[in-house]
N, C-alpha and C positions, 0 to 999 in steps of 0.2 A: 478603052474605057475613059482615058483621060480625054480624049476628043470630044467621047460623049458627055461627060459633065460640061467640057467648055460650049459647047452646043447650047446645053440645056439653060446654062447659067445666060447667056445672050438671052435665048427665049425669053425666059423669067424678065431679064431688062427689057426686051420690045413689049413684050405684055403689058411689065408695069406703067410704061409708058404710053402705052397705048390707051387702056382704061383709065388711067390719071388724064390722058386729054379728052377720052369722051365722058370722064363725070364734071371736067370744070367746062365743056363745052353743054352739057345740059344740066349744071348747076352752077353757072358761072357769073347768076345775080344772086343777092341778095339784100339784107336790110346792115347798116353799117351798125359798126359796136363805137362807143365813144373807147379811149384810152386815158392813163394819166396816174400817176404815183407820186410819190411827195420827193423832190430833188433835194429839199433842205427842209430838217435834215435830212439824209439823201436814205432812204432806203434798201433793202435788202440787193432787191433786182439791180436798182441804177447803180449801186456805188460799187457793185461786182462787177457792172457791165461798164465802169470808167476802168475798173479795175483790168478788166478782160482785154479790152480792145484791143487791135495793134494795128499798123500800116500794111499789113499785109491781109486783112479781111480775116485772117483766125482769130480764135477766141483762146486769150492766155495767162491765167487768169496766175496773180501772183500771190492773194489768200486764200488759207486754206479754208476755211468755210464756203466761199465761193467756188475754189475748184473741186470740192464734192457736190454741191448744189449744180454746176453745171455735168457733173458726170451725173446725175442721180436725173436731173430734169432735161437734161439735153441744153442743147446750142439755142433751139428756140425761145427757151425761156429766155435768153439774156439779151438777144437781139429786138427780141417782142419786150422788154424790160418795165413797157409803160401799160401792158395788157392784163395786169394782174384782178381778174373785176367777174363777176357771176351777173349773169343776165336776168335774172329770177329774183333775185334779194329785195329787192323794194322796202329796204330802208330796213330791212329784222338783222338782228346782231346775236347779241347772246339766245341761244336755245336755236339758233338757227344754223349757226356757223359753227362748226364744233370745235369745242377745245384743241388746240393743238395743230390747228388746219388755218389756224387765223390771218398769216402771211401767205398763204395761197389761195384766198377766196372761198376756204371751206372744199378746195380740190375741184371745184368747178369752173374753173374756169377753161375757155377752149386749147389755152397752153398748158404743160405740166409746171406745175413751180410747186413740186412736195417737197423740193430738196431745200426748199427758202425755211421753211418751218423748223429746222435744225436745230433742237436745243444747244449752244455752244456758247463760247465766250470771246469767240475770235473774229466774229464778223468786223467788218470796217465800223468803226465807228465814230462819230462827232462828239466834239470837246465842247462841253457849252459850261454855263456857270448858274447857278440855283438863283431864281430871285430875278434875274435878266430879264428883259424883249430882246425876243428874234422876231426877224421876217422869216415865217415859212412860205415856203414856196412850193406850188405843187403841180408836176406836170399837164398841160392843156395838149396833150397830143391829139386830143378831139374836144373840142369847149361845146361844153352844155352847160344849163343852170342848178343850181343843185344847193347842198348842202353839206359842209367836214364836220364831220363829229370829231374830234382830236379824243385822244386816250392817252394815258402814263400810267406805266408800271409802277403799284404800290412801291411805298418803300419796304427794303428786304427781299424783293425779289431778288431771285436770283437767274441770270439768262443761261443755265446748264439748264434747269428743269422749263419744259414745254409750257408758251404761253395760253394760259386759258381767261377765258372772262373777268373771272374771279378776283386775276390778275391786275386788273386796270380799274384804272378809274378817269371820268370823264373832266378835263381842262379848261375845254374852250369847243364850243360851236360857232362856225361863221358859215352866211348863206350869202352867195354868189357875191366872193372878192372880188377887184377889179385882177385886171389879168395883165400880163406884157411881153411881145412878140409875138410873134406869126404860130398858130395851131398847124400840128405836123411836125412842126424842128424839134429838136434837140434842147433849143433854149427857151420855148414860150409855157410861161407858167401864170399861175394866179398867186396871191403874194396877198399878205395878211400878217400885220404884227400881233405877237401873242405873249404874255405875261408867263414866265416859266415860277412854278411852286417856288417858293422858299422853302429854306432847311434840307433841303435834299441835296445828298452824294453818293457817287460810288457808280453801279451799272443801271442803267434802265432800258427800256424798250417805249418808241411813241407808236403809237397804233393808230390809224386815222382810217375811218371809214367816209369815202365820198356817196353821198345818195344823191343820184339823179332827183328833179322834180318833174321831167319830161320823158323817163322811162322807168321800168324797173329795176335796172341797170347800175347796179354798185363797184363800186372799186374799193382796194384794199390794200395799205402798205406799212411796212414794219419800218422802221428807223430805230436801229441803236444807237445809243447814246452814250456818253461818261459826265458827272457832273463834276467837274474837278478846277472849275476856276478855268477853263478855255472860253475861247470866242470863236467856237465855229471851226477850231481845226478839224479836219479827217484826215485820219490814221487806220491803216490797215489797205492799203491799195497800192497799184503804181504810184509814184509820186507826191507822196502822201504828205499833204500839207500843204496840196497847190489849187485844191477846192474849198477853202472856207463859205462860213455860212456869212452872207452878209451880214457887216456889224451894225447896228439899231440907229448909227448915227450915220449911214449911209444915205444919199439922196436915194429919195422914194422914187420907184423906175415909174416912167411914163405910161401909162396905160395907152393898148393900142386903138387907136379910133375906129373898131370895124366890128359889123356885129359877130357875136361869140359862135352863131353856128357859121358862120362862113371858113370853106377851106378843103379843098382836097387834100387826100392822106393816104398814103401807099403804105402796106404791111407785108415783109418780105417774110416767107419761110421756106425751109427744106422739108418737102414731103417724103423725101425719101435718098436713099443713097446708096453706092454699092462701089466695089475699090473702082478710083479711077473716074468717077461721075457721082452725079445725082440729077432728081428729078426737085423742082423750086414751082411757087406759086406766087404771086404778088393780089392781094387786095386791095382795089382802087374802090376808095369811101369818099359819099358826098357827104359833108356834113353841112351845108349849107342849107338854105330857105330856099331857093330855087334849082332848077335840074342843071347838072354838067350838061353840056351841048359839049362834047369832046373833050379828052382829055391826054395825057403824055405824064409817064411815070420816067424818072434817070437815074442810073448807079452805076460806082463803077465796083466790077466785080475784083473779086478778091484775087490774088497773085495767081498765077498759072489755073485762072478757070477763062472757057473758053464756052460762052451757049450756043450750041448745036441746034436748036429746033425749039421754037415757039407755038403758040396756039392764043385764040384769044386777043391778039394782040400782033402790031405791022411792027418788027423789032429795028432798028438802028445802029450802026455803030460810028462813032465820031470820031473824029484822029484822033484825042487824046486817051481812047480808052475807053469813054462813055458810052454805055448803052444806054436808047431811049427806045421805048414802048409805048407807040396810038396805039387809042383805040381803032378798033374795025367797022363798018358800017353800021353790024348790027348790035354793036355796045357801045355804038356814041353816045348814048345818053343815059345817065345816073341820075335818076332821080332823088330828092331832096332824103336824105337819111337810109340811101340806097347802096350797094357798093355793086361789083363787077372782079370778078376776078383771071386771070390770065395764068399762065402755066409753059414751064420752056425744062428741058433739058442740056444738061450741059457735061463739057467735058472737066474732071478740076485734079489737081493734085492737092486736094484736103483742106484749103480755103474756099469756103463753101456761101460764107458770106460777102457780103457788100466791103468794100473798106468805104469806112464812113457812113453816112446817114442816107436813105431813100428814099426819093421824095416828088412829091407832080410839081413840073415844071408848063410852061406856058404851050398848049401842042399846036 
């Protein structure tokens, strides 16, 4: 009997593995999604996923509102951390987005992120002071043009009871800030000084809704806050103190000279897993004005994983660890707001991600 379950359980893995390569091999284009959430103040997703990270490609997360949000949403929420966005929204908010769903995009977005909506008091949060400018800053992991609605939590709220509409009220709009660094990293954002209310202390929530003006394509991220006389410390994560908000008297970063939709942008996930492996997929996005003619995706995988078997994709490995992934003959070209996706199995002892950031490098 025990034979036959180990039998059956293999089966169950070649199967999976088999129909996960023949659906990314006849569904392995599609149309690219923009990405991007506010780093300062740094939001739900980001400042759990600085919080989570480690050198070894697991996810470890040292507050506790973050490490129920990743046990509630998974791994992919934290690693996709800049994906939080509905493809459908075209710029509707209240009555659209329902109460209580408002840091997950209303629950539509292609990642789970229900567990971000947590009514609680523990999330990380930024120290700022009533009456200030900050530079907010808000991730360009995919640049398009658009528009931030900023939102702030009435005063009196309280962040135990679930954020609804009702809840906010509107700050400041800006339509397409300048931007700085490369789209697809870690560090390139759009950046915009904003006047924060006077009279205000105590706990808040910023809510910033991004409306595309080139799709219907919205984004969505929560940022806690404390009004208490800081500058930008965050508290509540690893290290806590060592991401401030830039101070208003900082030089203003250099805008990058390159137009906003230019850039390839790789998006790692785990489709699936089972003790001892998982099955992974990588989405390579053009967001640029003209087609990819080729491209090359690189990561290096997390401590004791080992990929076994690719598809979609000529896989590499480099002495120092890195793997790199071409394209194949018949997905060398991504068309202008197109993507491609690729699919590999692997062997892992529970680091299932990247250590570090994933990204197209020159193929």
């Amino acid at each position: 009997m025990t034979r036959s379950r180990k039998q059956l359980a293999s089966l169950a893995t070649v199967l999976a593995t088999l129909f996960g390569a023949i659906a990314l091999a006849l569904f392995g284009q599609g149309n690219a999604q923009a990405h991007g959430v506010t780093m300062t103040p740094g939001s739900r997703t980001y400042l759990c996923w600085l919080d989570a990270k480690t050198s070894t490609g697991s996810l470890d997360p040292t507050n506790p509102a973050c490490k129920a949000a990743l046990n509630e949403s998974g791994p992919n929420s934290l690693y996709n951390w800049f994906a939080v966005l509905d493809s459908n929204a075209g710029g509707r908010g209240a009555g659209y987005v329902p109460d209580g769903k408002l840091c997950s995009a209303g629950d539509r977005s292609p990642y789970n992120f229900t567990g971000y909506n947590a009514a609680r008091s523990d999330w990380p949060r930024t120290h700022l002071t009533s009456g200030n400018t900050i530079q907010v800053q808000h991730s360009n992991w995919a640049a398009h043009p658009g528009s931030f609605r900023v939102y702030l939590s009435k005063p009196g709220y309280s962040p135990s009871t679930e954020l609804g509409w009702d809840d906010l009220e509107l700050i400041d709009t800006v339509t397409n800030p300048p931007a700085t660094g490369s789209p697809g990293t870690d560090g390139g954002h759009y950046y915009w000084d904003m006047a924060l209310p006077s009279g205000r202390s105590g706990d808040a929530v910023m809510f910033i809704q991004w409306v595309r003006s080139d799709s219907q394509e919205n984004f969505f991220s929560c940022s806690d806050i404390v009004f208490d006389g800081g500058n930008g410390e965050v508290t509540g994560i690893r290290g806590s103190g060592s991401t401030p908000t830039p101070d208003p008297t900082d030089p203003t970063p250099t805008p990058t000279p390159t137009d906003p939709h230019t850039g390839c942008m790789a998006v790692y996930s785990v489709t699936s897993s089972w003790g001892g492996g998982f099955q992974g997929s990588v989405e390579v996005m053009n967001h640029g004005t003209t087609a990819l003619e080729g491209w090359a995706v690189q990561w290096t995988p997390g401590e004791g994983t080992t990929i076994s078997n690719a598809w979609n994709g000529a896989l590499t490995k480099g002495s120092d660890g890195a793997l790199t992934v071409r394209n194949v003959d018949y997905n060398r070209t991504v068309p202008p707001d197109g993507s491609v996706t690729f699919g590999f199995t692997a062997t892992s002892t529970g680091n299932n991600f990247p250590v570090g950031s994933i990204g197209c490098v020159n193929p």
